[in-house]
C-alpha positions in Angstrom: -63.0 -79.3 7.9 -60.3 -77.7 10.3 -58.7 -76.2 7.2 -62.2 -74.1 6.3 -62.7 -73.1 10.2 -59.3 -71.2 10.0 -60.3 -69.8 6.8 -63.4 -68.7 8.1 -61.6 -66.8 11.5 -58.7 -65.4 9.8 -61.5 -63.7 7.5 -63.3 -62.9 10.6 -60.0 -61.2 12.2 -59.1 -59.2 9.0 -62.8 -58.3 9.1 -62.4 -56.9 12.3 -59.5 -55.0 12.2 -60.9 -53.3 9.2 -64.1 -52.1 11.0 -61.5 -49.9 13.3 -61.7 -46.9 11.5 -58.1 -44.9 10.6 -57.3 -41.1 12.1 -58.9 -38.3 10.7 -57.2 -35.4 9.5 -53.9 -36.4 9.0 -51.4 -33.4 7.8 -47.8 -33.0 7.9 -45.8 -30.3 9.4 -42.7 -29.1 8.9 -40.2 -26.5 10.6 -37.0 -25.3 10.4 -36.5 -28.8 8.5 -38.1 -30.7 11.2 -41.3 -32.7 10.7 -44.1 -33.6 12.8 -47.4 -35.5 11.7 -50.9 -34.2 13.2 -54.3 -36.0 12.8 -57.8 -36.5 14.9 -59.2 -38.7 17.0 -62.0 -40.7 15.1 -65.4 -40.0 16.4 -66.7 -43.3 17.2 -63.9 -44.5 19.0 -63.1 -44.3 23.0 -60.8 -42.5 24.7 -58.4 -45.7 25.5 -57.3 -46.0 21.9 -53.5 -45.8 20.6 -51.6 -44.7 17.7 -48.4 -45.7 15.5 -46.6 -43.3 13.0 -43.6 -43.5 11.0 -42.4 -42.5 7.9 -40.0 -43.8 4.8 -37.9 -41.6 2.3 -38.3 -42.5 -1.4 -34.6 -43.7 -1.0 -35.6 -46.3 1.4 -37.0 -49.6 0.9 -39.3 -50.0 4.4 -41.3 -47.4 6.9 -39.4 -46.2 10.1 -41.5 -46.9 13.1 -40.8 -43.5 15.1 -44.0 -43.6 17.4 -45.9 -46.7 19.0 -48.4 -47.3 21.0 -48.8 -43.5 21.7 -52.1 -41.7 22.9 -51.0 -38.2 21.9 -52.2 -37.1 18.3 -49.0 -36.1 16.9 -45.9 -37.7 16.0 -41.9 -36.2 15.7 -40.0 -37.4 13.6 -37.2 -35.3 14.8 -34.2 -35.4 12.4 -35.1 -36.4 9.0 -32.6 -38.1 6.7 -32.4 -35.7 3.8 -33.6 -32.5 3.0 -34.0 -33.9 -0.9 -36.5 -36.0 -2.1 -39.9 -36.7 -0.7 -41.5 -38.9 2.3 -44.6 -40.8 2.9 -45.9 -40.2 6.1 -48.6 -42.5 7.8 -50.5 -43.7 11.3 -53.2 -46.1 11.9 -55.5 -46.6 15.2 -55.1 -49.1 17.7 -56.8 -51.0 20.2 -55.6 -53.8 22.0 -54.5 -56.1 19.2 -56.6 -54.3 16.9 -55.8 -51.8 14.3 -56.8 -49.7 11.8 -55.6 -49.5 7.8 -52.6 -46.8 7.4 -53.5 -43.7 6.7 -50.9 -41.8 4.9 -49.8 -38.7 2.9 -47.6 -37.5 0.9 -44.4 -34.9 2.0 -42.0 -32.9 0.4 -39.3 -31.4 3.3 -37.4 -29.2 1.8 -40.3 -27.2 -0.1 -42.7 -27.7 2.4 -41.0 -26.6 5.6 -41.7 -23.0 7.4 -38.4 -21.5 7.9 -38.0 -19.1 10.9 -37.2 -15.8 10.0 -33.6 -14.5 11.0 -32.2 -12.9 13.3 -31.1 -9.4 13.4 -28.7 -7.0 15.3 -28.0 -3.9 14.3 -24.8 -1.3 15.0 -24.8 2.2 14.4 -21.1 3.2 12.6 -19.8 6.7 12.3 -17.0 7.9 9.9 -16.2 10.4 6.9 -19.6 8.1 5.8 -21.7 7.5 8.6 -23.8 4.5 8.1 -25.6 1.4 10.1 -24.5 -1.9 9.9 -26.8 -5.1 9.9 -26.0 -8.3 11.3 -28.3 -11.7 9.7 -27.6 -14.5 11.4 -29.9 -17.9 9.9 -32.0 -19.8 11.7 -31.1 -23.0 13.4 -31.9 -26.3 11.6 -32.6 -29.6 12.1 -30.8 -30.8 9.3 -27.2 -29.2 8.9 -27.3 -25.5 7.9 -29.2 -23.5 5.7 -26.8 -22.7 2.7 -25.8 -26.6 3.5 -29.3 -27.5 2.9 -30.2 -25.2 0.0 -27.0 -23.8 -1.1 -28.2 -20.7 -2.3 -29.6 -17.6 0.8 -30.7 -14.5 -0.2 -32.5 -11.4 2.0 -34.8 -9.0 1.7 -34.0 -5.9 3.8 -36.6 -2.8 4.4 -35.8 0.1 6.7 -37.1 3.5 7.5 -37.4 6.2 9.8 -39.3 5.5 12.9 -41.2 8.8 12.5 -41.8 8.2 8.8 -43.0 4.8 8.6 -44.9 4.9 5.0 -40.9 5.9 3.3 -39.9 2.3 3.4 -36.6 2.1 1.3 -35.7 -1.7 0.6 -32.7 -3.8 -0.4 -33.8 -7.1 -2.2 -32.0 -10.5 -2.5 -29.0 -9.8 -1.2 -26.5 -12.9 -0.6 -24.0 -10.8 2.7 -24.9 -11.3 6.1 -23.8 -7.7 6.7 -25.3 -4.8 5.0 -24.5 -1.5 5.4 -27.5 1.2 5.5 -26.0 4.1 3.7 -26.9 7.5 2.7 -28.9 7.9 6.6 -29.7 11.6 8.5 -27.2 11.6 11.3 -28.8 11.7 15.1 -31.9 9.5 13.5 -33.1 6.8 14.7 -34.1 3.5 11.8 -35.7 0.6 12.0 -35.0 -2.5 9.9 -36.6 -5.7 9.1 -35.2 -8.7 7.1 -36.7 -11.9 5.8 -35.1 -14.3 4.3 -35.5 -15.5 0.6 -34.6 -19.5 -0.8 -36.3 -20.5 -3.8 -36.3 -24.3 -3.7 -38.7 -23.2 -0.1 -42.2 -23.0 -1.3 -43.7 -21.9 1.4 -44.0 -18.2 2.7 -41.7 -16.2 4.6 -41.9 -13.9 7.7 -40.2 -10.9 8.1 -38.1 -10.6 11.3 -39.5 -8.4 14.4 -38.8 -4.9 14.2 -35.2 -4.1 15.2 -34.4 0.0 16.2 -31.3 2.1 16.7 -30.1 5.5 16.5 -27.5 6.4 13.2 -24.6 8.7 14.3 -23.0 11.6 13.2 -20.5 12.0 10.4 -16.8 12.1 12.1 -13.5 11.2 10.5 -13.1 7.5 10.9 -10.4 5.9 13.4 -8.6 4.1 10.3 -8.7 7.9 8.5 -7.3 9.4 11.8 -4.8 6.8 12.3 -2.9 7.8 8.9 -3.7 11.1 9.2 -1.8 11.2 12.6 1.2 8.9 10.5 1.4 12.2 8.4 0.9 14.6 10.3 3.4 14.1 13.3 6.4 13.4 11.0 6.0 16.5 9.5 5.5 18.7 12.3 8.4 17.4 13.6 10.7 18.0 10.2 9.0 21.7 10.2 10.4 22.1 13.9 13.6 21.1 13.3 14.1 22.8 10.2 13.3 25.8 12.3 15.6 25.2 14.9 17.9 24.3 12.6 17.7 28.1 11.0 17.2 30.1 14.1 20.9 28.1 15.6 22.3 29.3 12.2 21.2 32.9 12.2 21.7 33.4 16.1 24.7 31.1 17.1 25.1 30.6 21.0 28.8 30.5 20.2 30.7 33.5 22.1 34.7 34.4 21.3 37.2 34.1 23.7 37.5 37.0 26.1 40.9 38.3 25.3 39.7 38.1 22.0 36.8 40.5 22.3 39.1 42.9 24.3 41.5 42.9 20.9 38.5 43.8 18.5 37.2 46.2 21.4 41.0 47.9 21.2 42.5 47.2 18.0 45.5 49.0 19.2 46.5 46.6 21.8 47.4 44.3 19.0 50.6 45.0 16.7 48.8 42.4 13.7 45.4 45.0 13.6 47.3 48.0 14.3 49.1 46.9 11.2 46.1 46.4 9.3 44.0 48.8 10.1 46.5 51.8 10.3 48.9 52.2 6.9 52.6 51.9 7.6 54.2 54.9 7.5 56.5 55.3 4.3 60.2 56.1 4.9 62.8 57.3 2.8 66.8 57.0 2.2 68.5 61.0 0.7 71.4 60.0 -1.5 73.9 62.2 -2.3 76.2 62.6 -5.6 80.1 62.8 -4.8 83.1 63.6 -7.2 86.0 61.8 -6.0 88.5 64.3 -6.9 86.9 66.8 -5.0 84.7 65.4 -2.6 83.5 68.3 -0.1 83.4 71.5 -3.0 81.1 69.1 -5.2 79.0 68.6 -2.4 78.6 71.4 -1.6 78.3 73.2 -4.7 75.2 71.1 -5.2 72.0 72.4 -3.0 69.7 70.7 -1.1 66.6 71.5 -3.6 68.2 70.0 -6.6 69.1 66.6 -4.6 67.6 63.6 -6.3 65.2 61.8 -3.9 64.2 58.4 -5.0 61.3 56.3 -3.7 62.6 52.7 -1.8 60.0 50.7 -4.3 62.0 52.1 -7.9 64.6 50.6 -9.3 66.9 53.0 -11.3 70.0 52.2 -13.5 73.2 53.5 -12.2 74.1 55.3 -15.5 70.3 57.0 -15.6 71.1 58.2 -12.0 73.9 59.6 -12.6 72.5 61.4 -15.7 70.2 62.4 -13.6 72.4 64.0 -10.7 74.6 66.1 -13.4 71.7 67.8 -15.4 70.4 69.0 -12.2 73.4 70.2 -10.7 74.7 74.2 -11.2 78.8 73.4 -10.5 80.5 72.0 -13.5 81.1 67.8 -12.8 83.9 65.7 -14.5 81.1 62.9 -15.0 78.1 65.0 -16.2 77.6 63.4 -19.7 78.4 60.0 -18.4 
């Protein structure tokens, strides 16, 4: 008899927590990796009523309890354990010791998330190229990064002229972070959006806010003027010094000794340029031919014309002299024929 009357209210308790009817409109969302479950209030029931919510990752074998007892109508999950896989999110009503059935759905993180758009700076470069250079930085995550969570990031770039706003040129799944804007008007000012592109993400992605700056003109870049500089001064310098060098050469600074430029001044002052520059006078030596057996007749019976005069630089034999002397003179001499 006692056994059927606990039958009876145990039926009657599951009975009543059954009548309690579940939230309404239970979704899941999800951003930047971060998930949050959103229902209704049920229409039939009073303010005063409560809600639990948790969730469980295929990997695991029980539900995580994240919110009890709470009147809002939402839950945080906050940080999730895993981008992979898929959860099952659910909530039920409460009131008092009374609750609803679970309502729950099915969520898939890493496909289902909104991911916030980057962001962007931009900075205007000049050069023998002038060009503008933007900066994509990734969102911030819940769960680690966002090349950690899906490996492969690409972007999709468009920029134009903020007076020509239908020419939109575009750059499309690129993997840098920097990208250079090339082939720009100088003095004109772009704008550039970006929006990021990951394929495993199902859902749609937002371009970021319009970002604006002013390209430069073309100059000669710092690293170009640097070697040019490296170049440029050596060799100025080995042109000046070569030109010193020939101007010392051609005009020396080196002056002579003053009694020196007195001697070229005067070269009579100095016996050694006297000698050289005025020829030495020639001298010579008279000889006369004598006959020993009658010295003063001979000599004079010989005149003064018919004298033999011989130069100091020739060398004559004796017997050709003498030859010499007789055929010349007009007085008769022992030794003519010698």
């Amino acid at each position: 008899m006692v056994s059927d009357f606990s039958f009876i209210l145990g039926f009657l308790n599951i009975s009543a927590m059954s009548l309690l009817p579940p939230p309404q409109n239970v979704t899941g969302v999800s951003h930047n990796l971060g998930a949050i479950l959103k229902w209704d209030d049920p229409l039939t029931l009073p303010r005063t009523v409560t809600y639990t919510a948790g969730y469980k990752h295929n990997s695991m074998k029980t539900f995580q309890t994240v919110c009890i007892g709470t009147k809002e109508r939402y839950c945080d999950f906050g940080e999730l354990p895993s981008v992979s896989g898929s959860y099952r999110f659910r909530v039920r009503t409460e009131i008092q010791r009374e609750h609803s059935n679970w309502e729950e759905i099915l969520f898939r993180l890493g496909k289902q998330t909104i991911i916030d758009s980057p962001k962007v700076t931009l900075i205007s470069k000049g050069g023998a190229t002038g060009f503008i250079e933007v900066n994509i930085q990734d969102p911030v995550l819940k769960i680690s990064s966002l090349r950690e969570a899906y490996g492969t990031v690409a972007y999709n770039l468009r920029f134009w002229k903020e007076t020509d706003k239908k020419n939109v040129s575009e750059i499309k799944k690129t993997t840098e972070q920097q990208v250079k804007l090339t082939a720009l008007e100088p003095n004109t000012r772009y704008c550039v959006q970006v929006q990021i592109h990951v394929p495993q993400c199902e859902t749609a992605k937002e371009f970021s806010d319009v970002t604006c700056i002013m390209s430069t003109e073309k100059r000669l870049s710092a690293g170009l003027l640097a070697i040019s500089l490296t170049v440029t001064i050596p060799l100025l310098f080995l042109i000046c010094c070569i030109i010193y060098k020939g101007k010392k050469f051609l005009h020396p600074k080196v002056s002579l000794p003053v009694h020196y430029n007195k001697i070229l001044n005067n070269p009579g002052s100095s016996p050694l340029l006297a000698w050289i520059t005025v020829p030495p006078e020639e001298k010579y030596d008279q000889i006369n031919a004598v006959d020993e057996g009658n010295t003063y007749d001979q000599m004079t019976c010989v005149p003064e014309d018919n004298l033999c005069i011989m130069d100091r630089g020739v060398s004559m034999a004796v017997n050709e002299y003498y030859n010499a002397v007789g055929k010349n003179a007009k007085c008769d001499l022992p030794y003519g024929n010698i």
